[in-house]
N, CA and C of each residue as an Amber inpcrd file, in Angstrom:
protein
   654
   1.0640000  11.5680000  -4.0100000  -0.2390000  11.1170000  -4.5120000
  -1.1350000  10.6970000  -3.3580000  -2.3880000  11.0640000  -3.1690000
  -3.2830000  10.5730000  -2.3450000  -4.0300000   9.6000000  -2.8580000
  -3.9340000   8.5210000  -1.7380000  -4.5940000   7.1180000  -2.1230000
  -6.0030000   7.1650000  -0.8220000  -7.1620000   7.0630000  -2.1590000
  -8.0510000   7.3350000  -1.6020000  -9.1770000   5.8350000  -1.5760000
  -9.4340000   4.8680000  -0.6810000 -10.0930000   4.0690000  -0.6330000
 -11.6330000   4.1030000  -0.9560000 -11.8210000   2.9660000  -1.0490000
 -13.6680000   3.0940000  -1.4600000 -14.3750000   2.0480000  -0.8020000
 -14.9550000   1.8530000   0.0380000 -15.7650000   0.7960000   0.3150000
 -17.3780000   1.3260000   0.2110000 -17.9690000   0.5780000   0.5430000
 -19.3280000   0.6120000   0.5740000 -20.5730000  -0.8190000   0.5250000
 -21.6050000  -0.9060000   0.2330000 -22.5200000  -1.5110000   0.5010000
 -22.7390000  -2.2610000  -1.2470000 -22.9370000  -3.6930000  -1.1390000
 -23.3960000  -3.9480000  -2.6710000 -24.6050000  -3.2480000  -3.1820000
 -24.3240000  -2.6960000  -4.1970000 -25.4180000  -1.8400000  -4.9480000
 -25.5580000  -0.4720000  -4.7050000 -24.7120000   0.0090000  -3.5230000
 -25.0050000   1.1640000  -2.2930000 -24.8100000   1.8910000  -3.6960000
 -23.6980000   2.3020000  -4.8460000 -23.4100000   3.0030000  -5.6840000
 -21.7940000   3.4930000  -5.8680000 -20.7640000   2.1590000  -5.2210000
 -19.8660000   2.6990000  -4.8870000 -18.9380000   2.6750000  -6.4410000
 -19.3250000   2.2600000  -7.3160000 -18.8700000   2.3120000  -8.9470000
 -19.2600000   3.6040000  -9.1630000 -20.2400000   4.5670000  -8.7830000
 -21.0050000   5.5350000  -9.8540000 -20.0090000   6.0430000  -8.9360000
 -19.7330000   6.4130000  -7.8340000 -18.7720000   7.5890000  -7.0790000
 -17.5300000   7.3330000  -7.3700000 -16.8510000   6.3330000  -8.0090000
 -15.6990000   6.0380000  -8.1620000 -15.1840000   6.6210000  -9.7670000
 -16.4680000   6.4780000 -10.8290000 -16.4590000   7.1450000 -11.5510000
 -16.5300000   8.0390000 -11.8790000 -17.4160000   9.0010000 -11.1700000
 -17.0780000  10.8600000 -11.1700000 -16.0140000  11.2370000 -10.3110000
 -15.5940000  10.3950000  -9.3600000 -14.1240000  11.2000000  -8.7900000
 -13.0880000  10.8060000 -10.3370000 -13.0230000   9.6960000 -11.2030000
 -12.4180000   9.6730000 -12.4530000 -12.3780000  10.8730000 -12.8870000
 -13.5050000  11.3750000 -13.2520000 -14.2240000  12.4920000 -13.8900000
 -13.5000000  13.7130000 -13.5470000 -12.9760000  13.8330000 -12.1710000
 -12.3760000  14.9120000 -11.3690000 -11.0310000  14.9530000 -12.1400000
 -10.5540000  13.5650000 -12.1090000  -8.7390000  13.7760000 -12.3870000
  -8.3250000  12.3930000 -12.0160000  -9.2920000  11.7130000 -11.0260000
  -8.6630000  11.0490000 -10.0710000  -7.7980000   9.4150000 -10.8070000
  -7.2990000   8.8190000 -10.7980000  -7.0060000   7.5230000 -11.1140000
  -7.5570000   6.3580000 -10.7480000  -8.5930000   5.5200000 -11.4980000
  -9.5570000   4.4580000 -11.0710000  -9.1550000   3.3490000 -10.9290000
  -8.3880000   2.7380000  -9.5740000  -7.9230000   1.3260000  -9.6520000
  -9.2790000   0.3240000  -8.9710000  -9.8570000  -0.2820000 -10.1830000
 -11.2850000  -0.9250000 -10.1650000 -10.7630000  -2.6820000  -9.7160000
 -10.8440000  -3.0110000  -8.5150000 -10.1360000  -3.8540000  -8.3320000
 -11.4420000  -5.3420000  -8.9930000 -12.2940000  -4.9610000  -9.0170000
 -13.3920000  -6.0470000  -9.6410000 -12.7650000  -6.1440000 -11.0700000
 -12.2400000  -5.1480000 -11.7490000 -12.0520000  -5.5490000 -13.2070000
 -11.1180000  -6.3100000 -12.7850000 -10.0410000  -5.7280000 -12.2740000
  -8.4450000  -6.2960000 -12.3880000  -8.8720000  -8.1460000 -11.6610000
  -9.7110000  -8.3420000 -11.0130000  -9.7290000  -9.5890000 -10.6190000
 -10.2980000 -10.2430000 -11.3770000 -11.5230000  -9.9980000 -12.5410000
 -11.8510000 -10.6580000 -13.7280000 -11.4740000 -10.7200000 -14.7530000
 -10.3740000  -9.5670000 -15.3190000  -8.9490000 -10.1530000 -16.0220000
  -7.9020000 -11.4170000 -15.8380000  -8.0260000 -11.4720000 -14.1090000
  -7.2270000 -12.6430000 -13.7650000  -8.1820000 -14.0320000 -14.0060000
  -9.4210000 -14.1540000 -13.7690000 -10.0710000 -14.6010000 -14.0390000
  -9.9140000 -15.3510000 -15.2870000 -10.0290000 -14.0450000 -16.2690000
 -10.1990000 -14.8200000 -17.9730000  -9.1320000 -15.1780000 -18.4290000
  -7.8680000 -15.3400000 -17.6250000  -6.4630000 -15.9120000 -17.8170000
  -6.6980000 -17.2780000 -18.3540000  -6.4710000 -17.7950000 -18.8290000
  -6.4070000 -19.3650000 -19.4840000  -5.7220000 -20.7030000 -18.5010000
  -5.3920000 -20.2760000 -18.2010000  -4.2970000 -21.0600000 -16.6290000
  -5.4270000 -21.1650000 -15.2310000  -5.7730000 -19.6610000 -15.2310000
  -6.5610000 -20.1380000 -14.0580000  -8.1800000 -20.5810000 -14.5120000
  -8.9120000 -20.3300000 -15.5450000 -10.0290000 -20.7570000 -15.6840000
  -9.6980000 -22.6130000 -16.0410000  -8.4180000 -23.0460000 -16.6050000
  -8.4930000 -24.3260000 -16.5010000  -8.5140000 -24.7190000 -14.9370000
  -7.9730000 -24.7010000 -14.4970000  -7.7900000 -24.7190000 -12.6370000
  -8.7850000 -24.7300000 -12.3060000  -9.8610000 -23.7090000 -12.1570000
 -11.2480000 -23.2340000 -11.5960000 -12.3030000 -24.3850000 -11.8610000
 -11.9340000 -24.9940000 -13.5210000 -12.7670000 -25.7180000 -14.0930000
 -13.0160000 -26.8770000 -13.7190000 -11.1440000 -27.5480000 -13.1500000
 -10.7190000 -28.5690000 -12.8500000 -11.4890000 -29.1480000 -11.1830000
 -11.2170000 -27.4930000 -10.5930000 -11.5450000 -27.7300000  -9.1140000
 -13.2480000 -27.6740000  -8.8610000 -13.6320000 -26.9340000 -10.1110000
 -15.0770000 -26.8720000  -9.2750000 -16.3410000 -27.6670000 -10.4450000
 -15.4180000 -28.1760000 -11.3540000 -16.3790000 -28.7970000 -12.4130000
 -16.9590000 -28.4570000 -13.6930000 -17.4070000 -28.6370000 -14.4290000
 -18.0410000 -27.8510000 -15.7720000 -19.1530000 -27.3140000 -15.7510000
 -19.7290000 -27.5970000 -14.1620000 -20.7990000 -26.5330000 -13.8780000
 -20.9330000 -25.0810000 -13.7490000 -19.6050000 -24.9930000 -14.0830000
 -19.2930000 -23.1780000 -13.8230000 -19.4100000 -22.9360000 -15.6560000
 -19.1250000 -23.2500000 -16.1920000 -18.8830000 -22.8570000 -17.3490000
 -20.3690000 -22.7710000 -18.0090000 -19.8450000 -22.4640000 -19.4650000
 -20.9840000 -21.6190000 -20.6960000 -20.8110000 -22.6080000 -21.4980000
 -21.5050000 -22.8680000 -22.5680000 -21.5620000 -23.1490000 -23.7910000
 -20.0760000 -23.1140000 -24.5200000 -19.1860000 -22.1560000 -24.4190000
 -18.0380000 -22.3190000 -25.4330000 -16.9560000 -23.0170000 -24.1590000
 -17.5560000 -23.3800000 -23.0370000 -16.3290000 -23.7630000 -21.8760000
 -15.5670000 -22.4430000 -21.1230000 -15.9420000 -21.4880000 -21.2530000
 -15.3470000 -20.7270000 -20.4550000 -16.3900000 -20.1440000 -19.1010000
 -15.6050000 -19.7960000 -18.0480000 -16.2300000 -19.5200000 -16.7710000
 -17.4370000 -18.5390000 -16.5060000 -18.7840000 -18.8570000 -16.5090000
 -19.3810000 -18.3720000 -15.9670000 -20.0070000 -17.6260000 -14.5210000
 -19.6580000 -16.5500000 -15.0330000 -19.4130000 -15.8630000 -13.5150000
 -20.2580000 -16.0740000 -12.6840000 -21.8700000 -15.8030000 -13.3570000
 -23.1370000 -16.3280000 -12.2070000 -22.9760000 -17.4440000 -11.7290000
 -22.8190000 -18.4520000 -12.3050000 -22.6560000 -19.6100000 -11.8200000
 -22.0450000 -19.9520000 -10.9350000 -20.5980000 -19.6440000 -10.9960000
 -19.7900000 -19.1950000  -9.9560000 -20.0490000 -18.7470000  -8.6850000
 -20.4060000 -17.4880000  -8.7540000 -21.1680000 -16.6610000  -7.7990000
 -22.2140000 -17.6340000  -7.3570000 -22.6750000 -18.4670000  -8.0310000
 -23.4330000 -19.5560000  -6.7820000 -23.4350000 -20.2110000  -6.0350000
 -22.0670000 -20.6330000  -6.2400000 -21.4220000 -21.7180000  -6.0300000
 -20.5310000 -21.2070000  -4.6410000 -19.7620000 -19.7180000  -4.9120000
 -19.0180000 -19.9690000  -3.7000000 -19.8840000 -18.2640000  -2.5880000
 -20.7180000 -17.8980000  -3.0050000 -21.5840000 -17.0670000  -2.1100000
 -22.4430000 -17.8210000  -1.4530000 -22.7980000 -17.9750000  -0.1460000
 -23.3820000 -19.2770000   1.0690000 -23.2610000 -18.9140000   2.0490000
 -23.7780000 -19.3550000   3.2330000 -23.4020000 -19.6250000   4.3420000
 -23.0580000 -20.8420000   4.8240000 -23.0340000 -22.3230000   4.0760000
 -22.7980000 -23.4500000   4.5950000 -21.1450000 -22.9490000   4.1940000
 -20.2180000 -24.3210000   5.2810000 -19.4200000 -24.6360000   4.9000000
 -18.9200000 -24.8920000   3.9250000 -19.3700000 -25.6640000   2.8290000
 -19.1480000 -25.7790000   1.4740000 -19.1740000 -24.8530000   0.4150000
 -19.8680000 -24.2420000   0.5300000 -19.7440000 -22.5240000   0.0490000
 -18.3670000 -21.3330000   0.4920000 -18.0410000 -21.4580000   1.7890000
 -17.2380000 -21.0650000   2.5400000 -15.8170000 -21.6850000   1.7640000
 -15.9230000 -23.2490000   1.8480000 -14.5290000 -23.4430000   1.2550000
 -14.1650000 -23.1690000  -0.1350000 -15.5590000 -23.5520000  -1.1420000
 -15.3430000 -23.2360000  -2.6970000 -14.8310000 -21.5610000  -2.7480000
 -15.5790000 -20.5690000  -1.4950000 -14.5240000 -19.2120000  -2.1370000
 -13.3620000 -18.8860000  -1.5200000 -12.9320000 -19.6630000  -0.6850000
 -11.5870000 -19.5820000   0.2210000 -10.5790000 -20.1570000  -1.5940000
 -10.8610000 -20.9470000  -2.0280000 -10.2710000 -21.5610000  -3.3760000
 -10.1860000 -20.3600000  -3.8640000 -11.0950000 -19.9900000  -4.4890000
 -11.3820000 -19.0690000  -5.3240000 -10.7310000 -17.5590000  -5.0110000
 -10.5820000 -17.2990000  -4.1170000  -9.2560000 -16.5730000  -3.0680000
  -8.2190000 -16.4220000  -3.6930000  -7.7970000 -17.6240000  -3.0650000
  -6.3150000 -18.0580000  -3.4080000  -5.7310000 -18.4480000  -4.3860000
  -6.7580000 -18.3420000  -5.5820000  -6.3080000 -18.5130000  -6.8110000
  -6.1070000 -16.9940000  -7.5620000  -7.1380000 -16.0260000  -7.0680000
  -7.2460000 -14.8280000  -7.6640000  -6.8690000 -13.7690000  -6.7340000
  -6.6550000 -13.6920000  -5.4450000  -5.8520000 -12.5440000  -5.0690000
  -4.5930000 -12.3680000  -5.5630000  -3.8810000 -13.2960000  -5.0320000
  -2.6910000 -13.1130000  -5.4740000  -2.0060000 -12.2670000  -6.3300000
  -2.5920000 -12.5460000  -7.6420000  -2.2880000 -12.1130000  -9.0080000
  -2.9970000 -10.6760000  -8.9740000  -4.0790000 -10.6750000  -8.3230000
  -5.1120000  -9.5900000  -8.1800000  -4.4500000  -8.3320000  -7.3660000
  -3.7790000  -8.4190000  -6.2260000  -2.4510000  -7.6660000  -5.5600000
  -1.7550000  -7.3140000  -6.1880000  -0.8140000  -7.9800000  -6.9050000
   0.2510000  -7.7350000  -7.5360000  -0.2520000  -6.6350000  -8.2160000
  -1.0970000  -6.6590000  -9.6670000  -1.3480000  -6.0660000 -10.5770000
  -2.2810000  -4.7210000  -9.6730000  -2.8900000  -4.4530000  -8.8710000
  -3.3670000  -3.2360000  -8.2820000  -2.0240000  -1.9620000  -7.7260000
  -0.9080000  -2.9770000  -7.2670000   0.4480000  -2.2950000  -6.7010000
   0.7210000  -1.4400000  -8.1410000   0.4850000  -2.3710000  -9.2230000
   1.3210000  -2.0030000 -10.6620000   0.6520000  -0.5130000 -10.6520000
  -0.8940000  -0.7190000 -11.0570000  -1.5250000   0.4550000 -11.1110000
  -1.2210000   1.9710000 -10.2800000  -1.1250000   1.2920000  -9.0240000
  -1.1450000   2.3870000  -7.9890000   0.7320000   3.0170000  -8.5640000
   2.0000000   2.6130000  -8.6780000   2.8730000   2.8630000  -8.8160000
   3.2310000   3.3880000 -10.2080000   2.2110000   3.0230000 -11.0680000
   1.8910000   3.6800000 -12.7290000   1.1670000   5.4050000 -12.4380000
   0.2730000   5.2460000 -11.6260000  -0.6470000   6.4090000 -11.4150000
   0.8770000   7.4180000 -10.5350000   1.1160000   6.5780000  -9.6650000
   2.4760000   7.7970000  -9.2040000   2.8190000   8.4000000 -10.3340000
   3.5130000   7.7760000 -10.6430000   4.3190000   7.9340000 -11.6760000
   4.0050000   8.7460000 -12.9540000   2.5110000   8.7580000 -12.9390000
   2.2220000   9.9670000 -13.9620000   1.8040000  10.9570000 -13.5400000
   2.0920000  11.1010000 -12.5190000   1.6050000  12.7410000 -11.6300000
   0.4580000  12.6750000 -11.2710000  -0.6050000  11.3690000 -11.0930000
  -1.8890000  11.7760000 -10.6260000  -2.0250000  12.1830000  -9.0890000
  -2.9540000  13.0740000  -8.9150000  -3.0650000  13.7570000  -7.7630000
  -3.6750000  12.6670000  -6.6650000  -4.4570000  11.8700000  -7.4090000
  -5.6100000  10.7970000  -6.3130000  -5.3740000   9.5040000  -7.0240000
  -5.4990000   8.6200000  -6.9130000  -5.4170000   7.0340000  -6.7200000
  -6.6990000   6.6470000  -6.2400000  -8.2120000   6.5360000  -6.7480000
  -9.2510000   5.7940000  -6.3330000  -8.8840000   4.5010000  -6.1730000
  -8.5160000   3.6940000  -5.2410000  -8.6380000   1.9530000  -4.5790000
  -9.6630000   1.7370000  -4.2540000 -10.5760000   0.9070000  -5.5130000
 -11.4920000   0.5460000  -5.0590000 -11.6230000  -1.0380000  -5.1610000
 -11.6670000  -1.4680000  -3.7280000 -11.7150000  -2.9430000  -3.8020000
 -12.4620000  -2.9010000  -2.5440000 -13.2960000  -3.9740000  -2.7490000
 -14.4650000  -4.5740000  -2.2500000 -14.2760000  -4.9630000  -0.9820000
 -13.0250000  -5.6590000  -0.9800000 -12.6250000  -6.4050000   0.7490000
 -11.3100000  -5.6110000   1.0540000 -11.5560000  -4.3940000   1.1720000
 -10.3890000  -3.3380000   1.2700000 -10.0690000  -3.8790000   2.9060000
 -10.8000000  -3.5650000   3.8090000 -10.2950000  -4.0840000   5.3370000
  -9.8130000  -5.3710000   5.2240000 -10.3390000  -6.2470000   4.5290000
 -10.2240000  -7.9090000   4.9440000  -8.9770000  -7.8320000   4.3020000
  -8.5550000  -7.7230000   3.4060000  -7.4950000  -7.5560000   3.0650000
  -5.9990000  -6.6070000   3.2470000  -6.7220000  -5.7260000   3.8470000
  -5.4240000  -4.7420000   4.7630000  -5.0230000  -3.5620000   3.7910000
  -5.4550000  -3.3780000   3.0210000  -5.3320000  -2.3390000   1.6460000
  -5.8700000  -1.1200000   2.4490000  -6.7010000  -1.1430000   3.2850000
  -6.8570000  -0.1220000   4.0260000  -5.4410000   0.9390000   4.8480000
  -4.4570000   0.0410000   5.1070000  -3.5510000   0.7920000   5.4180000
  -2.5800000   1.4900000   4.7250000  -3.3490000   1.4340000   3.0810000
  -2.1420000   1.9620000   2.1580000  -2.6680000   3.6900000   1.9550000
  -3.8960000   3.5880000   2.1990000  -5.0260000   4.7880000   2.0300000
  -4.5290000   5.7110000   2.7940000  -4.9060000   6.7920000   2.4660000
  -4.7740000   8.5110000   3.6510000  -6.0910000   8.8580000   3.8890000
  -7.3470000   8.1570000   3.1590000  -8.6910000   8.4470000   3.8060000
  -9.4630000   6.8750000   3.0150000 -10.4230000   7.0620000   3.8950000
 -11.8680000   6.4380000   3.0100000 -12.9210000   6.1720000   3.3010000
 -13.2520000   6.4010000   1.8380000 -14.9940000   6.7600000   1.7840000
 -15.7840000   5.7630000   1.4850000 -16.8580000   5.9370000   2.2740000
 -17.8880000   4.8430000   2.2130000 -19.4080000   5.3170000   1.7520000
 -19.6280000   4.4180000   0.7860000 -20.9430000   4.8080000   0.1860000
 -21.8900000   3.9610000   0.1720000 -22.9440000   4.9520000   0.7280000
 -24.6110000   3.6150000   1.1140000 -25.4920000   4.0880000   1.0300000
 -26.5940000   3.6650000   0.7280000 -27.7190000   3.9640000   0.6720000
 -28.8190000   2.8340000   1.6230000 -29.9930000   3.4230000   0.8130000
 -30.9970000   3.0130000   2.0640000 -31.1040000   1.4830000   1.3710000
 -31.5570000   0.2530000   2.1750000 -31.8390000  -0.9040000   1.4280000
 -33.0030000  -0.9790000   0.2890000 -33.7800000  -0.3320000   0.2940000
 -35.0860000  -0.5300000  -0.4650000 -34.2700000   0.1590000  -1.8820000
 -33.6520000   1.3890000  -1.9570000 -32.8500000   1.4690000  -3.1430000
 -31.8420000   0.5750000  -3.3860000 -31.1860000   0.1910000  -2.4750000
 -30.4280000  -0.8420000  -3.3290000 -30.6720000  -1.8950000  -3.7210000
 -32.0530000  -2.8670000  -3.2780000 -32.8050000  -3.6390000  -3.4470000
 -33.2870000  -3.2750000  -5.5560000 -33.5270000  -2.5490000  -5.4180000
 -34.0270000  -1.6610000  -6.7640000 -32.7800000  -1.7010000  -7.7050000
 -31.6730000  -1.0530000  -7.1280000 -30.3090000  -1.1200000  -8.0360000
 -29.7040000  -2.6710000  -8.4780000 -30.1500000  -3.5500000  -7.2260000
 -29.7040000  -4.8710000  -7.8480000 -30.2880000  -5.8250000  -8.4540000
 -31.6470000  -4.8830000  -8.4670000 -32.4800000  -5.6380000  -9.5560000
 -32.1990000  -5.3020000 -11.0790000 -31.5750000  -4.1500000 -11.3470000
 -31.5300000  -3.7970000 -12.5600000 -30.1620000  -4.2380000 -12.7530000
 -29.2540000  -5.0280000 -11.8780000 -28.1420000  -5.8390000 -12.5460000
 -28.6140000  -7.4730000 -12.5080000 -29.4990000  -7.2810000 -12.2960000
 -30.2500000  -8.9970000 -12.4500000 -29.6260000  -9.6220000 -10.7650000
 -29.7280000  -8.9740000 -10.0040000 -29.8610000  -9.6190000  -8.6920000
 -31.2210000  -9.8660000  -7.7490000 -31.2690000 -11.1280000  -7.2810000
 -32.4600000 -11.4160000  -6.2950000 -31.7110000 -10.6710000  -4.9640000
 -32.9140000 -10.9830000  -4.1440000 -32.6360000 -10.6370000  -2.7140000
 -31.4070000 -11.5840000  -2.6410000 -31.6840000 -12.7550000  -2.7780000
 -30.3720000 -14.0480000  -2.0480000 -29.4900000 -13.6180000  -2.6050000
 -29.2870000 -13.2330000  -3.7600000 -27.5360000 -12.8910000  -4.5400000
 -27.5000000 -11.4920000  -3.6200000 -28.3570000 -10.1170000  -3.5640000
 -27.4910000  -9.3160000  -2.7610000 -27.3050000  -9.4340000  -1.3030000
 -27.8880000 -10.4480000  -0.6260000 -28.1090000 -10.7440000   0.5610000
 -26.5740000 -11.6370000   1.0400000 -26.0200000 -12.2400000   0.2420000
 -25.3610000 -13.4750000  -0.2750000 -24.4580000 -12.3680000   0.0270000
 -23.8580000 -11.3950000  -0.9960000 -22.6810000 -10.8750000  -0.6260000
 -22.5100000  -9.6670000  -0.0150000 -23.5310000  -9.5250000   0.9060000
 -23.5260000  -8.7600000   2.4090000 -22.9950000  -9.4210000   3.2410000
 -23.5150000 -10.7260000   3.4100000 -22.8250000 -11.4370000   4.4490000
 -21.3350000 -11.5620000   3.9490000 -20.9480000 -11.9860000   2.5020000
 -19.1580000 -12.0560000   2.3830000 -18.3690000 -11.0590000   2.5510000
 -19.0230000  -9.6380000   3.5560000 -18.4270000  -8.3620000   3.1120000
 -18.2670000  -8.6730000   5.0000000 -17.2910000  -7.3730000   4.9830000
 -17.3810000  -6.8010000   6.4620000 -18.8080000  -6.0190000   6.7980000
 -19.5000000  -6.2020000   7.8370000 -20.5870000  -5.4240000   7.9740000
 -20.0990000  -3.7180000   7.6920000 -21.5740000  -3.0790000   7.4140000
 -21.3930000  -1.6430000   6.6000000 -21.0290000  -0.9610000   7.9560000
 -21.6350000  -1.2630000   9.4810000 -21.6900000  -0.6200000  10.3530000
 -20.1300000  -0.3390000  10.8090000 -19.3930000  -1.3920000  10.9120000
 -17.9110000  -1.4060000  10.7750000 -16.9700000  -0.7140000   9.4230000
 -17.7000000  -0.7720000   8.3030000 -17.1410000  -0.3850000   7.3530000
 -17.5060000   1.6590000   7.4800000 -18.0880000   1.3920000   7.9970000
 -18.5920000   2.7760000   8.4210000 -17.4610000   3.5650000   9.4380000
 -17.5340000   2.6760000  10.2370000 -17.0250000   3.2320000  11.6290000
 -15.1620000   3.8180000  11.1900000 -14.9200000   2.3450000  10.0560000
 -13.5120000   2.6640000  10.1840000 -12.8270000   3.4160000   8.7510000
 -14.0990000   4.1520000   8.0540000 -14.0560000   4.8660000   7.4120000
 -13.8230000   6.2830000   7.7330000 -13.0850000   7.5550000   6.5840000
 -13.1450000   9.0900000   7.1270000 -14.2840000   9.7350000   6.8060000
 -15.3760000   8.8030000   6.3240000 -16.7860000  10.0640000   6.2790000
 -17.3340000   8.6660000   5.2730000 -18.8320000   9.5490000   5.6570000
 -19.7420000   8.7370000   5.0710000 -20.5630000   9.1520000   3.7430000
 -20.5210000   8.3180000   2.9440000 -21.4270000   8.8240000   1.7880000
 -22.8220000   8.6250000   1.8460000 -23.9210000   9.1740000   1.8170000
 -25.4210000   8.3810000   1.8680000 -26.0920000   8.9030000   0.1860000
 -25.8720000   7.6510000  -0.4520000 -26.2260000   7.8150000  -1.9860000
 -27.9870000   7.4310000  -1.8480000 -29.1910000   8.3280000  -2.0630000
 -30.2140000   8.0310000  -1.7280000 -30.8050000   8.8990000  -2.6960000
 -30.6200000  10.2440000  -3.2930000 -30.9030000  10.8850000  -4.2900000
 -30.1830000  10.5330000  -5.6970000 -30.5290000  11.9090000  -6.3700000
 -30.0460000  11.9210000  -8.0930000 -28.8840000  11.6310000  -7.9840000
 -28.7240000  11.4450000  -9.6440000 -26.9370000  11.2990000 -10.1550000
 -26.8590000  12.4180000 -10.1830000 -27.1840000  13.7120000 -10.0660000
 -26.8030000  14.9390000 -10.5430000 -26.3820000  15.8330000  -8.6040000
 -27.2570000  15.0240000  -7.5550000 -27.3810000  15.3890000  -6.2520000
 -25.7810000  14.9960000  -6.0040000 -25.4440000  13.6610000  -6.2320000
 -24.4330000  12.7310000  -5.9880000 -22.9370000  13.5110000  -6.6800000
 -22.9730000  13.5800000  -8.0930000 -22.3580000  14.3670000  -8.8250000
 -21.8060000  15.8050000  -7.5560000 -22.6590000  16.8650000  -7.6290000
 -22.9690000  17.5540000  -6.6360000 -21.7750000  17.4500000  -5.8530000
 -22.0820000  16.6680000  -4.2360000 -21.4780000  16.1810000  -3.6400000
 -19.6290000  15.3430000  -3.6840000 -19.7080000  14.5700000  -4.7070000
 -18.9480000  14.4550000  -4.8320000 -17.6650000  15.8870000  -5.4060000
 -18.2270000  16.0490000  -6.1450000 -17.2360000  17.7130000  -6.6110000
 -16.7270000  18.5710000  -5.2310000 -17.5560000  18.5590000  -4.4420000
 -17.2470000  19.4150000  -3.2950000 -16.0080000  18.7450000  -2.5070000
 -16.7240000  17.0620000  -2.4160000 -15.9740000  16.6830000  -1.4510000
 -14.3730000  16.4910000  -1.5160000 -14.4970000  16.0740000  -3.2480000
 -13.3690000  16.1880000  -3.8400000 -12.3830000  17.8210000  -3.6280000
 -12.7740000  19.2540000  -3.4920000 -12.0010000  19.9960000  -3.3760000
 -11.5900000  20.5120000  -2.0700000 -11.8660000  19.8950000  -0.9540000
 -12.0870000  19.5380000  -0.2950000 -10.4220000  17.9660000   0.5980000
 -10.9940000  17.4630000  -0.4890000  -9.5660000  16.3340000  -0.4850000
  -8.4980000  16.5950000  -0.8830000  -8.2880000  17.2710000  -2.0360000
  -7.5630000  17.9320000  -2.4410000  -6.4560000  19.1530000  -1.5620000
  -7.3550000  19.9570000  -1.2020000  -7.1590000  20.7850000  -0.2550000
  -6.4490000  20.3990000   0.9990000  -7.0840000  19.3310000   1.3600000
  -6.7400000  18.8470000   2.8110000  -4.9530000  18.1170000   2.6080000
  -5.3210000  17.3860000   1.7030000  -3.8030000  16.5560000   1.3310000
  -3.1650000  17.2830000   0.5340000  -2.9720000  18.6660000   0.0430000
  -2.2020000  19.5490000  -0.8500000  -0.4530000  19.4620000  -0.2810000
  -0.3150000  19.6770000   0.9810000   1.2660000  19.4940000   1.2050000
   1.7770000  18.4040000   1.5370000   0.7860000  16.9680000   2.0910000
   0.9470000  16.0360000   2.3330000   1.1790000  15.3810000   0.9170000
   0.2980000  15.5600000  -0.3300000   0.3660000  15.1600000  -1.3560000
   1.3720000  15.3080000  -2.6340000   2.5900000  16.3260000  -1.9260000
   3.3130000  16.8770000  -2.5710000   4.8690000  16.2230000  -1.6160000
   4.7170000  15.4280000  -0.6570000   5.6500000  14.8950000   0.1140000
   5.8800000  13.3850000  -0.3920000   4.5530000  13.0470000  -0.5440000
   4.3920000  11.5940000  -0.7650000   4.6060000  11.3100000  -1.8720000
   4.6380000  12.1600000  -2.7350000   5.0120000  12.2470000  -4.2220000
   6.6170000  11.3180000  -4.6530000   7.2550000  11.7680000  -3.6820000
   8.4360000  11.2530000  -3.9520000   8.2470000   9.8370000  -3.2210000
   7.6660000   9.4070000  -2.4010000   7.7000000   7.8000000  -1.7210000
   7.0730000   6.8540000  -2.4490000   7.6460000   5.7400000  -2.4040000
   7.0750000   4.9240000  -3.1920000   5.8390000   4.1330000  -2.0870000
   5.4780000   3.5870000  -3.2930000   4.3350000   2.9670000  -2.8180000
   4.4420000   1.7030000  -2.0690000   3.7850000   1.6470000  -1.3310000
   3.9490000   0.4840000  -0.1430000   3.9740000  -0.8600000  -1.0480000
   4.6440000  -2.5030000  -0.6340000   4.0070000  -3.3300000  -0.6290000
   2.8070000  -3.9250000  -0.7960000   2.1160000  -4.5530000  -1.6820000
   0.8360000  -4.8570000  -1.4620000   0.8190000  -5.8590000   0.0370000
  -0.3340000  -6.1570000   0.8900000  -0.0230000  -6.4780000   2.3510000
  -0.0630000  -8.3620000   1.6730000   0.5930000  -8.8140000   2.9580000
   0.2710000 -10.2200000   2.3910000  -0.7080000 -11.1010000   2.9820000
């Protein structure tokens, strides 16, 4: 199975490419869901609640994510430590359950494994990959894209800085995506690149078949 990484830029479009390689065949391990499943666990939103107050929460008491997201996206220190918490409460569990996926997707003959998680370098998930792709666009579109998820400049600005810079995410990527046209341009592109991947990892992908899947890193 080829395990194919995803990084990219907030808003750059790295969900819409993760979803038409789906589209291909591929297997979508969406590591944002799998970490807001852990999230809506009952154990850790009491914890979260405990540590950071009832200012995170909604109306029925359960965790509000914006709020959240305010709380530990910053540049002061205090910002810094509320998501170091917030870390170490949700990787953990967040690892584990991505290994599950990736060793489920073996296991049913999928050809590709999309890993898409956000802090793929910071976290070392990068070394489980045989390539990865990085997708970006120009700022003034993504400025535009994160307005239509209800983001200001400071919220996408906010988690640029919590990312590895793109220029690095670039560098230590196998090719670059530049999402700046249509869904249909993008679409496009992706199909190619995909036969293409395929192609390239065809005997490698038929070796690895039998190995199991690494450790998640610690």
């Amino acid at each position: 199975m080829i395990v194919l990484g995803l990084v990219g830029t907030p808003a750059g479009g790295k969900s819409t490419v993760a979803q038409m390689l789906q589209e291909q065949g591929a297997s979508w391990i969406n590591a944002d869901l799998i970490a807001r499943s852990v999230l809506e666990q009952p154990l850790v939103q009491a914890d979260l609640t405990e540590h950071y107050g009832s200012e995170i929460t909604n109306k029925q008491g359960l965790i509000d994510r914006t709020k959240l997201a305010s709380l530990v996206f910053g540049d002061d220190d205090q910002s810094r430590s509320r998501l170091e918490y917030l870390e170490s409460r949700i990787h953990p569990a967040t690892r584990n359950l991505i290994t599950e996926q990736l060793v489920s997707s073996d296991r049913l003959g999928k050809q590709v494994a999309v890993l898409d998680v956000p802090l793929l370098f910071e976290s070392s998930w990068d070394g489980t990959c045989d390539e990865i792709w990085c997708v970006d666009a120009d700022r003034k579109i993504r400025l535009e894209r994160a307005a239509e998820r209800g983001w200001g400049v400071d919220q996408l600005e906010a988690r640029e800085r919590n990312q590895l810079g793109i220029d690095e995410k670039k560098r230590r990527s196998t090719c670059v995506i530049l999402n700046n046209g249509s869904l249909d341009e993008l679409n496009e592109t992706i199909k190619s690149m995909w036969r293409s991947l395929v192609k390239r990892h065809a005997t490698s992908a038929v070796q690895k078949h039998c190995r199991p899947v690494p450790d998640p890193p610690n």
